[in-house]
C-alpha positions in Angstrom: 134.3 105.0 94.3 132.2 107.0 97.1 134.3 107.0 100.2 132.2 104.6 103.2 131.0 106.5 106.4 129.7 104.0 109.3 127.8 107.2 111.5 126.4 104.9 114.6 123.9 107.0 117.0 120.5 105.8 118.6 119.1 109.3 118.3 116.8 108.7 114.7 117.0 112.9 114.6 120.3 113.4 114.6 121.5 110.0 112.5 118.9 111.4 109.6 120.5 115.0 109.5 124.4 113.7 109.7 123.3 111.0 107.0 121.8 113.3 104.7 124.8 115.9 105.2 127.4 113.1 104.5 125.5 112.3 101.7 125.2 115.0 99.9 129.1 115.3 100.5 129.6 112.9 98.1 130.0 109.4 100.8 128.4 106.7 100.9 126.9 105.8 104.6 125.6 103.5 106.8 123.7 103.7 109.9 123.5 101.6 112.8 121.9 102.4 116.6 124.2 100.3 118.4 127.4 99.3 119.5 127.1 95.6 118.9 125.6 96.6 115.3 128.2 98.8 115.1 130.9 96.5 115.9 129.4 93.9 113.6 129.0 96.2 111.0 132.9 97.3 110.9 133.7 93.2 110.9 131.3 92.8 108.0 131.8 96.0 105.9 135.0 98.1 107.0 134.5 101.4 106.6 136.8 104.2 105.4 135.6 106.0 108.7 133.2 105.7 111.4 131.0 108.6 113.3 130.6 107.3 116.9 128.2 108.6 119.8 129.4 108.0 122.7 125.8 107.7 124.7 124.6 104.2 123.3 122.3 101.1 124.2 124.1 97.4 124.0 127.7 98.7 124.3 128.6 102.2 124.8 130.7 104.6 122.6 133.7 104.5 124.7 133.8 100.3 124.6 133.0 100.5 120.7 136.4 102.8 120.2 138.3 100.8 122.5 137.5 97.6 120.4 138.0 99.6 117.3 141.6 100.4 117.9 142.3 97.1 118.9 141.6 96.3 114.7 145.2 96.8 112.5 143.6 98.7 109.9 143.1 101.5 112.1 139.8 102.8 110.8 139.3 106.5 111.5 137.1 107.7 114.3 135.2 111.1 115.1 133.2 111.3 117.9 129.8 113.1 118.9 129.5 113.8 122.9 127.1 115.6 125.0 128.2 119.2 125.7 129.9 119.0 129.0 131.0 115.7 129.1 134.9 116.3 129.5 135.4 113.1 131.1 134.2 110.7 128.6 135.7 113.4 125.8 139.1 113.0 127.2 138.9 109.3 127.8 137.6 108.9 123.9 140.9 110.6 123.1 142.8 108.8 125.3 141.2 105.4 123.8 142.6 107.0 120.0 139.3 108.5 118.3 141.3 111.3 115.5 138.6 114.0 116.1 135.4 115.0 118.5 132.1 117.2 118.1 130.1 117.9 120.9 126.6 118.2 120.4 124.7 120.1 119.2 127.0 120.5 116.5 126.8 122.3 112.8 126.2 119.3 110.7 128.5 121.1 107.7 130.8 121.7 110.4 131.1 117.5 110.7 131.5 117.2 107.0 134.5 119.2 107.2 136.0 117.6 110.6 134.9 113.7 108.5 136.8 115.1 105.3 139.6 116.3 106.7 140.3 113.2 108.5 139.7 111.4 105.8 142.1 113.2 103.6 145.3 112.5 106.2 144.1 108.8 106.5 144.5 108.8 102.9 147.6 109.9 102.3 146.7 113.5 100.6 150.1 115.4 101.6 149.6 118.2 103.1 153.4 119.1 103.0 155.8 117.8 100.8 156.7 114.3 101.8 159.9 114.1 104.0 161.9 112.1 106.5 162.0 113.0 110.1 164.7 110.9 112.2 166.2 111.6 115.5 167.8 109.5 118.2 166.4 106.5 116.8 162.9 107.9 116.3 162.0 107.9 112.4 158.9 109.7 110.5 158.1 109.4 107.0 155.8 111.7 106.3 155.0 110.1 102.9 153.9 106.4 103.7 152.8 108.1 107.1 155.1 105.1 109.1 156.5 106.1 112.0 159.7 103.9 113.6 161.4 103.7 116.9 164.7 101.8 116.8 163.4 100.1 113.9 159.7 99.1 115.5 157.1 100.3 113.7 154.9 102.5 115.9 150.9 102.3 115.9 150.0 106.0 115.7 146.2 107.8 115.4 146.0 110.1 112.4 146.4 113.1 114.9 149.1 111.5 117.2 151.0 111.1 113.5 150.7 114.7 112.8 151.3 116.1 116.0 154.5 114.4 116.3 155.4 115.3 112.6 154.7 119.2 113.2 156.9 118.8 116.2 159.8 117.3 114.8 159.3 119.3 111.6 160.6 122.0 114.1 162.8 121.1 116.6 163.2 123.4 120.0 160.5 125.6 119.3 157.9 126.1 121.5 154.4 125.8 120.5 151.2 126.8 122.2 148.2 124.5 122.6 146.7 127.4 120.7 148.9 126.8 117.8 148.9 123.4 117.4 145.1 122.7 117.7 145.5 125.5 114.4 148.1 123.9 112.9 147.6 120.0 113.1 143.7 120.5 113.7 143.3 123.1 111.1 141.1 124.9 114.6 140.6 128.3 115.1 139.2 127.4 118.5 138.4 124.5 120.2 138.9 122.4 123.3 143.0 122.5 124.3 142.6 119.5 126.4 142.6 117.6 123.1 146.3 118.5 122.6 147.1 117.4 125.9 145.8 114.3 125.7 147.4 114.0 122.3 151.0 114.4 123.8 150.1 112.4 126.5 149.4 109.6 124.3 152.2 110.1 122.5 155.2 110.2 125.3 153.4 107.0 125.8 154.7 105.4 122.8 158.0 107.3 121.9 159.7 108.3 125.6 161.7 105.8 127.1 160.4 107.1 130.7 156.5 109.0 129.6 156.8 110.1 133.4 160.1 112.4 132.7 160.1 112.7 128.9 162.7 113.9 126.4 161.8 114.5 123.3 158.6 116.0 124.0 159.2 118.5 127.0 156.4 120.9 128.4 157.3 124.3 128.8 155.6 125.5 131.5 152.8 128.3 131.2 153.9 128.3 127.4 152.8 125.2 125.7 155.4 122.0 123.9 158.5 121.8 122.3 160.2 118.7 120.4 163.9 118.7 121.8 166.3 117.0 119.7 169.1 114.5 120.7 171.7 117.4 119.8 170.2 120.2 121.6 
C-alpha cells in the first residue's frame, strides 16, 4: 500500500507541482490550503508524513507543527519556508519538524528529503541494529526507542539519529559540516539546523541543558558525545 503524504500550502502553483512530483514517486497525497484543514485532516486521516508551509491563512505553519508534535504518533514533518526566513526556520526546528526546504526549491529535490524521512520513520536500518547505553542513557537503534533511567524519551527522527551517530562514536569531534552529511545525508545546507538539533536534544537528555555533559561543544570545531568513562 502507497505510502500517505498530507502536503498543506495555500499557493495552488506550487501544491500542483509538489502533488504531481509526490505522485509520480509512488505516494499517495492529499492537499489541503489550511491549517485548520490541515489539522483536521491529520485527526481524520493520519498520514505517514506531512509537507507543511509555513506562510498560511486560518492557522499558520508554525502553530500547525506545534500541535502536531503534541500527537503520540509523531507524524513526520518537512517544511517549505520563504528564502530568508531564518527565524521562523529555526523556530520550526525548534517546534520538531525532521527536515526543511526553502523555497523555491527543486521539486525532485523534496521527493528525496520526503523519502528519506520516510525511510528512518519506518524503520529501514541504515546501520546494523545495535544498542547504545551510557550513564543511564539507552539507544536502540533497532526499535528506534531511546531511554533515560528507564523513561522513554520522545525524540524527532533527526534528534534520534543525531544522538545515535554521536554515541555510535564517543569523544570524537564532529563538525556541523559532517554531521548535516552524515545524519542529513547533505552535501550543503543550512548548519543552524544542527544546532538547533543539539539544542533540542541537551534539552531532553542533560541533567543541566545550560552546562551539558554528554553533548559538549568544542569550540570553533563543532560536537562531541563524551562518555561517563572519559
Amino acid at each position: 500500500m502507497a505510502q500517505r503524504v498530507l502536503v498543506v500550502d495555500d499557493d495552488r502553483t506550487v501544491s500542483d507541482v509538489v502533488c504531481r512530483y509526490l505522485e509520480h514517486a509512488g505516494y499517495q497525497v492529499d492537499h489541503v490550503g489550511d491549517g485548520a484543514a490541515a489539522l483536521a485532516a491529520v485527526a481524520r486521516h493520519p498520514p505517514h508524513l506531512v509537507v507543511l508551509d509555513l506562510m498560511l491563512p486560518v492557522l499558520d505553519g508554525l502553530e500547525v507543527c506545534r500541535r502536531l508534535r503534541e500527537r503520540p504518533d509523531g507524524v513526520p514533518i518537512v517544511m517549505l519556508t520563504a528564502r530568508g526566513d531564518e527565524a521562523d526556520r529555526i523556530l520550526g526546528l525548534q517546534l520538531g519538524a525532521d527536515d526543511y526546504l526553502s523555497k523555491p526549491f527543486s521539486p525532485r529535490e523534496l521527493v528525496l528529503r520526503v523519502r528519506s524521512v520516510l525511510r528512518r520513520a519506518g524503520g529501514e536500518p541504515v546501520a546494523p541494529p545495535e544498542v547504545l547505553s551510557d550513564d543511564g542513557l539507552e539507544v536502540q537503534t533497532g526499535p528506534r526507542v531511546a531511554r533515560l533511567h528507564g523513561r522513554e524519551l520522545t525524540l524527532t527522527l533527526r534528534e534520534f539519529d543525531l544522538l545515535a551517530h554521536l554515541m555510535r562514536h564517543p569523544a570524537r569531534v564532529f563538525r556541523r559540516a559532517e554531521l548535516l552529511d552524515r545524519v542529513w545525508g547533505w552535501s550543503f545546507g543550512d548548519q543552524s539546523t544542527v544546532t538547533v538539533h543539539v539544542r533540542r536534544l541537551r534539552e531532553k537528555i542533560e541533567a543541566d541543558p545550560a552546562h551539558p555533559r554528554r553533548i559538549v561543544t568544542v569550540w570553533g570545531v563543532g560536537y562531541r558525545y563524551e562518555p561517563a568513562d572519559a
